[in-house]
Steps between C-alpha positions, in 0.01 A plus 500: 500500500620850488882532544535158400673460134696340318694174548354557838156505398581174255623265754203592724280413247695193502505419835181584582395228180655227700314555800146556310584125342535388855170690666327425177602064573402547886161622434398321174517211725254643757270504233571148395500352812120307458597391174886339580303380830264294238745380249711381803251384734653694773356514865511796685863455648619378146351816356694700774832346403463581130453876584766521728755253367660807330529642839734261682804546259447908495503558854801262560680619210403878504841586723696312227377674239563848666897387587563327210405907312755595778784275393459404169312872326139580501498385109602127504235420775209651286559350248508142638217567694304583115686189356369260798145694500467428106564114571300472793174667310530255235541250755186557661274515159636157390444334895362152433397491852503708847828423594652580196314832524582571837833409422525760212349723754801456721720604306297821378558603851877429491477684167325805663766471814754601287280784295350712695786588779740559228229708277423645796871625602587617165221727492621641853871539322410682229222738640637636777400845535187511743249592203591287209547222775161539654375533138624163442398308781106661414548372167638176578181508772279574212659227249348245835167615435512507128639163529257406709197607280623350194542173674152523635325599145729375252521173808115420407496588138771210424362258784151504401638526104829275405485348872742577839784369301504764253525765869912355488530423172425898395725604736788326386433658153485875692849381656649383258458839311660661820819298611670603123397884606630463860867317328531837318330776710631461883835612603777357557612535892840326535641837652196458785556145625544478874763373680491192729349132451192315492451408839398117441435381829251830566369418146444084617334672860272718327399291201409210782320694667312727294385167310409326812325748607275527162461157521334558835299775366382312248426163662204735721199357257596114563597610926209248580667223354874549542510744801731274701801640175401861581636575850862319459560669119378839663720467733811405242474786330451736788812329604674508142398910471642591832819340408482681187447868711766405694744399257406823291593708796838401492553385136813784329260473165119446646235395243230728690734750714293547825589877459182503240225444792652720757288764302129504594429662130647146353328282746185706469548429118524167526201465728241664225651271250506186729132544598371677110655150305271323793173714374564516109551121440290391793240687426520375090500157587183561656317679275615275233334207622195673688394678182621210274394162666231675696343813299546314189756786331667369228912588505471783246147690742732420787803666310324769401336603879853443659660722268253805624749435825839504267419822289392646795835401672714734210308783535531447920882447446553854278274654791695344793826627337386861577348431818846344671660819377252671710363297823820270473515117409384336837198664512412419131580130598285541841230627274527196242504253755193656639338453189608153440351421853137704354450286161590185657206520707279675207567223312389240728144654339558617198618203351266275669197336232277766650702818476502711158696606248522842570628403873750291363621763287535754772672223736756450213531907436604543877740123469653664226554867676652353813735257311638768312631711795590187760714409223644802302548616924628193592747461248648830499535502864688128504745669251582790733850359577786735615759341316535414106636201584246358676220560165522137372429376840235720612324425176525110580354590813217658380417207277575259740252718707209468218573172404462352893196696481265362184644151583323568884197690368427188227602254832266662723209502257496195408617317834199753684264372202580141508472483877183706506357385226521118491613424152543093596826512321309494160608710178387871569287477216305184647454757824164582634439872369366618879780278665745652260341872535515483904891395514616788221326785694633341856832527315428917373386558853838339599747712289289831572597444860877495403472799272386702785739353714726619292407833456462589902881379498597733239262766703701399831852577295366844393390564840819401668715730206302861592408693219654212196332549198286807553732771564786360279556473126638214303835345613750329312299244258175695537380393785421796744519292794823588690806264488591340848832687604 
């Protein structure tokens, strides 16, 4: 982190501890999954709604977060957010049952709502020279897959050890050691608050929506048997997020200005991270329970082969820094999705009873290599806004973005594997291995096809914007994708 000292340097270590206690909670339970499955006797759709439950209050609540840095300082929001993460972990190790756990799992999301944005913006305030910014955003990038590893490893160490509990429990102890830090460390911001109001009625239009839309989302396992809810709740929150877009259009203090996505590089950005959060948690789910309830790995071998894709993911997010400064950010992303698209499919064999350990490696190598650059490329390319004010809001987009995405990717798996697969409605680890086996690699075949979806769109917006990333060097936030003008 050359260039980066300092109180500077101290509060990014800071922030970027906050967010590595969030990644590290997200994929700890990815690893747990079969295991809080068991103890709770959770079908397929109940499984689902344990992953996701954290989901629901993030994406409605991500805006919130992001204007409440806006009005009230970046400062006070972070360190609520730590406050209601710390309850909500302990929360979730003492659940006496699954709706006390999903329950504490609601409210890490509404925890992580306010976080992230707010972490997020800060670091955009303070680093705002195009080096030390793009710096920061690699690093924070990197922190994801560092996060990400640890939860994986130290995830199956402390499942198969002291027991899933002990995945929250741990946590709290790691935040408990930060929030004291954070109270002394970040900066004060009084002097930076923006004008205006909370716009309540665009908050009530968005947080409708966005929920009832989730809900949708993740109702797709049980569509069989309550398909006649889907269509009319579909429709109410198309209808709630219109009104929304229109009211932000005309709103004097917008939540999400619509001035952010009249830039292809931010929409382009939000793409890679919309359709990357569909790969990386769909794609974890699973592996978790093909190599778990059907290979017979126990949480600490799967912990340890999933982290092969993690570490890789660093290394690929140091490496993607320098390429974006080169080629430019959207064809970094293009190249990520692309890659996505490649080990979906490879894993369809490689983690199948009859494919080996060296294949599964590989397939985890190249996961690992294209989830580094979607997302370092994705997320500097989201925060390529024109105007300073518009930072905490372009970094709730981007999580909104990611979030929308692993709640679909863990949706579509698991609605594509319990459709295909004919689980009966039983516990998942009651499932017939084959049965089971058939619907998870349905659902990979399913999100590789949206992964390259994605990436011919983001070929289609380089093609339409002659000579974008290739011929230009790195633009505001260090993207080198050209701003809309």
């Amino acid at each position: 982190m050359t260039g980066i000292k300092g109180r500077r340097l101290l509060v990014l270590v800071v922030l970027c501890c906050a967010f590595l206690i969030d990644v590290m909670g997200a994929t700890s339970v990815m690893v747990a999954a079969p295991s809080i499955g068991r103890a709770f006797r959770l079908d397929s759709a109940g499984l689902q709604w344990s992953l996701v439950a954290a989901t629901l209050p993030a994406a409605a609540l991500l805006i919130v977060g992001a204007r409440l840095a806006d009005l009230i300082g970046r400062r006070p929001v972070i360190l609520a957010g730590l406050a209601g993460t710390l309850l909500s972990l302990v929360a979730c190790g003492a659940a006496v049952d699954s709706a006390m756990f999903i329950a504490a799992r609601v409210g890490l999301g509404a925890s992580a709502a306010l976080l992230i944005p707010a972490a997020l913006a800060l670091l955009t305030d303070i680093f705002s020279e195009e080096r030390d910014r793009r710096t920061a955003i690699a690093t924070w990038s990197a922190i994801g897959g560092i996060g990400s590893t640890g939860g994986l490893l130290l995830g199956g160490l402390v499942t198969a050890g002291l027991g899933w509990r002990w995945i929250y429990l741990s946590s709290a102890i790691a935040c408990l050691v930060v929030l004291p830090v954070a109270i002394s460390i970040l900066p004060g911001d009084r002097a930076d608050r923006a004008p205006g109001r909370l716009d309540l009625p665009g908050l009530a239009l968005f947080s409708a929506g966005a929920a009832l839309l989730l809900f949708v989302i993740s109702e797709l396992p049980s569509a069989p048997s309550t398909g006649w809810l889907e269509p009319s709740t579909a429709i109410a929150a198309a209808a709630l997020l219109s009104a929304f877009a229109m009211r932000q259009r005309r709103a004097t203090d917008p939540l999400l200005p619509p001035r952010l996505f009249h830039s292809p590089t931010v929409s382009a950005g939000n793409v890679t991270l919309l359709v990357a959060g569909m790969l990386v948690d769909g794609l974890l789910v699973a592996l978790s329970l093909v190599l778990q309830e059907v290979r017979g790995y126990s949480p600490m071998q799967f912990g340890g082969v999933a982290a092969v894709m993690t570490v890789t993911s660093i290394g690929a997010a140091a490496l993607a820094q320098r390429l974006i400064a080169r080629l430019g950010g959207l064809w970094v992303a293009v190249s990520g999705l692309g890659g996505l698209a490649l080990t979906a499919v490879a894993l369809t064999r490689s983690a199948a009873p009859h494919g080996s350990l060296v294949g599964l490696v590989f397939s985890m190598i190249g996961f690992g290599v294209a989830m580094g650059a979607a997302f370092t490329a994705g997320s500097l390319l989201s925060l390529d806004v024109k105007d300073e004010r518009d930072n905490a809001a372009a970094a709730a987009a981007q999580n909104i973005s990611f979030t929308l995405g692993t709640a679909l990717g863990v949706a579509i798996v698991s609605a594509v594997a319990a459709s295909t697969g004919d689980f009966g409605g039983h516990p998942l680890s009651e499932a017939n291995p084959a049965s089971l086996l058939a619907g998870i690699n349905a659902g990979m075949w399913v999100t590789a096809g949206f992964a390259a979806a994605g990436a011919i769109g983001l070929i289609l917006i380089g093609a339409q914007r002659s000579g974008v990333a290739s011929r230009r060097g790195p633009c505001h936030s260090g993207s080198s994708a050209p701003r809309a003008r």
